[in-house]
C-alpha positions in Angstrom: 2.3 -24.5 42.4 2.9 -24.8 38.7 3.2 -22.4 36.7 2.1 -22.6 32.6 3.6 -21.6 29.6 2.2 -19.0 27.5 2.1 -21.4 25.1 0.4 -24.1 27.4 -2.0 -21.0 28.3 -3.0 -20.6 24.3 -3.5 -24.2 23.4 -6.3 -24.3 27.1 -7.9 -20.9 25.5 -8.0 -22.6 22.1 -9.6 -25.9 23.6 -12.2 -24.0 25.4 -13.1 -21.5 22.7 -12.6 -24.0 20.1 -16.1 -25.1 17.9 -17.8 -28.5 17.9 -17.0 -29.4 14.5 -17.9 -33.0 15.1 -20.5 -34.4 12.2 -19.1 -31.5 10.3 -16.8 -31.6 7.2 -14.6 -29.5 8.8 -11.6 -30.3 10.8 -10.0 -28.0 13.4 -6.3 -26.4 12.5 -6.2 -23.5 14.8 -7.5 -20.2 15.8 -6.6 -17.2 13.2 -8.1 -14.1 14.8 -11.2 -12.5 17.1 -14.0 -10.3 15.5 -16.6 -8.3 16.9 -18.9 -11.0 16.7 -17.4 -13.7 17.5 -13.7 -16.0 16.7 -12.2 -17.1 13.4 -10.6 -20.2 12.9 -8.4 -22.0 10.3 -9.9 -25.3 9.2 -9.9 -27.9 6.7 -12.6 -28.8 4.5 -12.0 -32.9 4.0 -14.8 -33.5 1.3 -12.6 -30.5 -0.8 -9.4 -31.0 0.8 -8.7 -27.1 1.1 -8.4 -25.0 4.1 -11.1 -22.4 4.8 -11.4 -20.1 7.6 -14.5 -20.3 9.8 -16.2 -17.3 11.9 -18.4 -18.7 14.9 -20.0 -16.9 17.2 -18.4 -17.3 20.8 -20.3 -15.3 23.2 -23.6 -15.9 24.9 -26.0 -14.8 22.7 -29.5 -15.6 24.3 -31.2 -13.3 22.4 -30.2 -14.7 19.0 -29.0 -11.0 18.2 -25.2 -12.0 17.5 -26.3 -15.1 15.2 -28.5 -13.1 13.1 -25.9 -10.5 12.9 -23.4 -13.2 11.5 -26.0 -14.4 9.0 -26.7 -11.3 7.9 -23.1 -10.4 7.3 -22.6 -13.8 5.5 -25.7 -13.4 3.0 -23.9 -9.8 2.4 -20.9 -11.5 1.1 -22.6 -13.9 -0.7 -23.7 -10.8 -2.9 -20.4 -9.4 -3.4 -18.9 -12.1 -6.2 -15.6 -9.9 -6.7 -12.0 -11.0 -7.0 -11.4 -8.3 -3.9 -13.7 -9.7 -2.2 -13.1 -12.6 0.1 -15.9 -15.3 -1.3 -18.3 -17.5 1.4 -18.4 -21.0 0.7 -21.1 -22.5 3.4 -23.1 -21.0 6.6 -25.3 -22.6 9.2 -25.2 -24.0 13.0 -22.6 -26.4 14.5 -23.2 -29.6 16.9 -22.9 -27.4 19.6 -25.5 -24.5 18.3 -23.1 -21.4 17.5 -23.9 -19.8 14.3 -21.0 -20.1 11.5 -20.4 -19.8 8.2 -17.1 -20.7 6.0 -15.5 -18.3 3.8 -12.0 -18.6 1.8 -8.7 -18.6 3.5 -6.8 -15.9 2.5 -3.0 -15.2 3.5 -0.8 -11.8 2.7 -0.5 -8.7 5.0 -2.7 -5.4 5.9 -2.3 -2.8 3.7 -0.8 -0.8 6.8 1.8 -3.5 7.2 2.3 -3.7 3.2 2.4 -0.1 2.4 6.2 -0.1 4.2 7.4 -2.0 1.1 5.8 -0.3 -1.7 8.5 2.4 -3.6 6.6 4.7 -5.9 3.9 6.7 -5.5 2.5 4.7 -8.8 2.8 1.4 -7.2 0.2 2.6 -4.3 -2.1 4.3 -6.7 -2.2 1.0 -8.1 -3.2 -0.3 -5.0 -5.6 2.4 -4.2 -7.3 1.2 -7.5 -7.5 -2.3 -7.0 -9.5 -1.2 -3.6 -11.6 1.3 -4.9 -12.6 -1.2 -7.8 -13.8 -3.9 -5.3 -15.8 -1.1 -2.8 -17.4 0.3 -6.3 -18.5 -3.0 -7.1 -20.2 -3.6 -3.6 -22.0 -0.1 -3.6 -23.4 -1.4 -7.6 -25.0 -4.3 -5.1 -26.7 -1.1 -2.7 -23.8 -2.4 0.0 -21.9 0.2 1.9 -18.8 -0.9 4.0 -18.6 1.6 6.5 -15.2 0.8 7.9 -12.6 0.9 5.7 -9.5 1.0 7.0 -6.3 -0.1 6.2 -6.3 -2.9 8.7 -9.0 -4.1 6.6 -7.6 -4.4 3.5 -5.1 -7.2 3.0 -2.5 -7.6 0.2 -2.0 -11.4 -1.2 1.3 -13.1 -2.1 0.6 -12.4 -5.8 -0.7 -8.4 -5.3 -4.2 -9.4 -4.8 -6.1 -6.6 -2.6 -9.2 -7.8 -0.7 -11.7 -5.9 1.3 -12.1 -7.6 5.0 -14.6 -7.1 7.7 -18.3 -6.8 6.2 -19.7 -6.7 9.8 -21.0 -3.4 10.0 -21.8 -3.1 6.4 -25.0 -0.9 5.4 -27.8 -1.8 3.1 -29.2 0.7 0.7 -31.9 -1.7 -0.4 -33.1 -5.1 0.3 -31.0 -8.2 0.1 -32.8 -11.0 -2.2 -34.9 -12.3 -0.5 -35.7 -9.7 2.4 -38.8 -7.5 2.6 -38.2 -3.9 1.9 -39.4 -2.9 5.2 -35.8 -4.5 6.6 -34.3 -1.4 5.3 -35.3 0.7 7.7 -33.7 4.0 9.4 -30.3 2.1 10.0 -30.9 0.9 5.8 -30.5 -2.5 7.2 -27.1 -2.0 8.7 -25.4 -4.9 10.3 -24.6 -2.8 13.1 -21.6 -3.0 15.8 -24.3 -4.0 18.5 -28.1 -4.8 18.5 -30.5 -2.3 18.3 -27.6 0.0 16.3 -29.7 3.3 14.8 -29.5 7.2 14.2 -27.6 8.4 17.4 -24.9 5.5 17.0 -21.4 5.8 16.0 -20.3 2.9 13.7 -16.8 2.8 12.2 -13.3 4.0 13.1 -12.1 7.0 14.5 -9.4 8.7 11.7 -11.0 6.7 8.8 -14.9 7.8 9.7 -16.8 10.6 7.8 -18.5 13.5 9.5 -21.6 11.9 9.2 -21.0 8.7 10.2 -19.2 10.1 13.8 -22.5 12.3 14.6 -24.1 8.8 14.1 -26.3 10.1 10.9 -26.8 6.4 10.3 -29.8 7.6 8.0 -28.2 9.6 6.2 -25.0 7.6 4.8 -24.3 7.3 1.0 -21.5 6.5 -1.2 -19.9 9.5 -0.2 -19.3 8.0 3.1 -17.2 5.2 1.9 -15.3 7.8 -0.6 -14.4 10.0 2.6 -12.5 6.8 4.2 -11.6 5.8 1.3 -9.7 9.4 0.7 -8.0 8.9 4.3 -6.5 5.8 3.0 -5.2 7.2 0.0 -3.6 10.0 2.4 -2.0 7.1 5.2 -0.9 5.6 1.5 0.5 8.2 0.2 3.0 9.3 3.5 4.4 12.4 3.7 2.1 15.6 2.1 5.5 17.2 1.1 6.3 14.5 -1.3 2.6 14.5 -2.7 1.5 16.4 -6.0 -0.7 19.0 -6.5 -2.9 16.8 -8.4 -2.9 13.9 -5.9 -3.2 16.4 -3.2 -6.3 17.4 -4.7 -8.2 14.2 -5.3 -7.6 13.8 -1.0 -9.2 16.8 -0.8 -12.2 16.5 -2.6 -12.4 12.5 -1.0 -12.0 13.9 2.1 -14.1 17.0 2.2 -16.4 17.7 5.1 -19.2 18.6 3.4 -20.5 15.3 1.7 -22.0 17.7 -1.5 -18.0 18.3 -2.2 -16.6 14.7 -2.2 -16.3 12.8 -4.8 -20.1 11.8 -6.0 -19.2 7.9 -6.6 -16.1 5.9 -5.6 -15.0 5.2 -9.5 -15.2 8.9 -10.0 -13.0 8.8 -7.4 -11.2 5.6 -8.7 -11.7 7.4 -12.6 -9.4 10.8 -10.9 -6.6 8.8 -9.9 -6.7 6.4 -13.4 -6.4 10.4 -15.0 -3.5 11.0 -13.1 -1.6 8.4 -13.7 -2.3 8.7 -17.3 -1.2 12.7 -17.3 -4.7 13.6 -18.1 -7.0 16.5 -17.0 -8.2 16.0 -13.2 -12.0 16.5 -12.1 -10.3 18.0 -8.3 -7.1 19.8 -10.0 -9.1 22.4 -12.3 -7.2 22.9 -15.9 -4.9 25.4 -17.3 -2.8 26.7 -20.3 0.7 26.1 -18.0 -0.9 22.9 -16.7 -1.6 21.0 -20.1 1.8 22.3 -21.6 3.3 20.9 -18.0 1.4 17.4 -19.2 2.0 17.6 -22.8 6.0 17.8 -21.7 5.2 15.2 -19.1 3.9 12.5 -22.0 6.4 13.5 -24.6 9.7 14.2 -23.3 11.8 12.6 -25.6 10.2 14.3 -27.9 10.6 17.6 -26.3 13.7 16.7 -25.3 15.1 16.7 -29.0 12.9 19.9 -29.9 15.6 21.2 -26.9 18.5 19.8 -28.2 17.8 21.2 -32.0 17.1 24.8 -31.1 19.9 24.9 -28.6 22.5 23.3 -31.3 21.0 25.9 -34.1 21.7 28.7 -31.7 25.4 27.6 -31.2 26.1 27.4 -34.9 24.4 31.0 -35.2 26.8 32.1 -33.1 29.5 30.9 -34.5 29.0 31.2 -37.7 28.8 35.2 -37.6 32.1 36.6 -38.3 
C-alpha cells in the first residue's frame, strides 16, 4: 500500500472541491479558506490581469437555500462602498451550477493575530477607530453585522482595517430592489442556516450581545453591534490593570447588558474614544473640577511644567534671600 503526502492529500481535496471555471474569466490559483457557506478561492481575473478571491458554494444545496444565501450576502456588500470594506466585483453561476461571486483579494493579518504587535494603547484606539468608522458606515446603509469579532477584522500591509464575513449580516430595511415585506421578523437576516428566526442564536460566543444569545433576532439594533464591538475594544486593549479610567468606561457603557445603557450609535461610540485621545470630556467618564484640571495638565505640560519650575525657583530665592 502507498501511502500520500499531506501535501499529495491537499492538492486531491483542492481538485475535487475545486470550481469549474472553464468559459469563465477566471483562472484557478488555489484554495484560500472555508466559510459557512461554502469555499473561497484565489483566482485570477485574465481580462483585468488582477487576482480576486472567489466564494462558491460547495455543498449540496438542492433546495437553492445556500445560493440564495450567497447572493444575498453579495448584493449586501455591494451596498457597503467603504474603504474597510472588502468591495465585490462580479456574482453569478459557474459551468458547473454553484453560485459565486468575486470580491477583492485582500492580504494582512486578523486583528487577533495583529494586535500582538501593536505598542501603545493609542496605536489600538486608532485601530478601534478605523473599525468602528467602516461598521458606522454599514448601519447608515440599515446593515447590521452581527459577528464581529476579531478574527473578522483583518489589518493590510499599509494599516488598512477591513470588516470580513457579511454572511449573517441583518437588514434593517429593504435592499434596492427587494419588497419591504423581505424584512420580515429576522429583518432580512442572512442567517447562519435556512429558515434562521426569533429562537435562533447567530453570532459568536464572547463577542455576542445578550440579545442576540437568547436569539431576540427581532429585536436587534445598533446597540448590538456596539456590544461586540466594546468586547473587541476590551481583547484590544489586554490587561484591565493597564487600562484608564476613561477607556475603562467607554467598555462599559459598550458592553452593558441592558441595550438602553450602551452606547446609542457606533460613532457615539467611535466619537468617546476620538474625545479620549484628544483629552476631552467623555460621554461614559462623567466630568469633574479634579478631572478637567487632570486634562488641562495633561494638554499643557510644558506649560505647567514651567509654571513649576518658576514658583519652585521664586521660593528658593525667598529663602535665601532672608537674612
Amino acid at each position: 500500500m502507498t501511502w500520500l503526502s499531506d501535501a499529495a492529500l491537499d492538492r486531491l481535496r483542492l481538485a475535487a472541491e475545486s470550481p469549474d471555471l472553464s468559459a469563465t474569466r477566471y483562472r484557478l490559483v488555489d484554495r484560500i479558506g472555508r466559510g459557512g457557506m461554502g469555499v473561497v478561492f484565489l483566482a485570477e481575473d485574465q481580462i483585468l490581469g488582477r487576482r480576486v478571491a472567489l466564494k462558491v458554494v460547495d455543498v449540496p444545496d438542492e433546495s437553492g437555500d445556500l445560493a440564495a444565501r450567497l447572493v444575498r450576502e453579495a448584493r449586501i456588500l455591494a451596498q457597503l462602498e467603504h474603504p474597510g470594506i472588502v468591495p465585490v466585483h462580479d456574482a453569478g453561476a459557474l459551468p458547473d451550477g454553484r453560485v459565486f461571486y468575486a470580491m477583492k483579494f485582500v492580504e494582512g493579518r486578523s486583528l487577533r493575530e495583529h494586535a500582538a504587535s501593536l505598542d501603545s494603547t493609542t496605536d489600538r484606539l486608532r485601530i478601534f477607530q478605523k473599525l468602528c468608522d467602516a461598521v458606522s458606515f454599514a448601519h447608515s446603509r440599515g446593515i447590521l453585522h452581527r459577528d464581529l469579532k476579531p478574527e473578522n477584522v483583518m489589518i493590510g500591509p499599509f494599516g488598512e482595517v477591513l470588516v470580513l464575513d457579511w454572511g449573517v449580516a441583518k437588514l434593517l430595511r429593504p435592499l434596492a430592489g427587494d419588497s419591504a415585506s423581505e424584512v420580515d421578523s429576522s429583518a432580512g437576516a442572512v442567517p447562519a442556516r435556512p429558515g434562521t428566526r426569533d429562537g435562533a442564536v447567530v453570532g459568536t460566543v464572547g463577542y455576542m450581545s445578550p440579545e442576540q444569545s437568547r436569539g431576540e433576532s427581532a429585536a436587534l439594533d445598533a446597540r448590538t453591534d456596539v456590544f461586540s464591538l466594546g468586547m473587541i475594544l476590551k481583547f484590544l486593549l489586554g490587561e484591565p490593570a493597564r487600562v484608564s479610567a476613561p477607556v475603562a468606561a467607554v467598555c462599559a457603557k459598550a458592553t452593558s447588558l441592558d441595550p438602553a445603557f450602551r452606547y446609542a450609535s457606533v460613532s457615539n461610540l467611535a466619537a468617546d474614544v476620538a474625545r479620549f485621545l484628544d483629552g476631552l470630556p467623555l460621554e461614559a467618564y462623567p466630568d469633574t473640577l479634579f478631572r478637567r484640571a487632570g486634562r488641562f495638565v495633561r494638554r499643557n505640560q510644558v506649560v505647567v511644567w514651567l509654571v513649576v519650575a518658576y514658583l519652585f525657583a521664586r521660593i528658593i530665592l525667598i529663602l535665601f534671600s532672608r537674612p
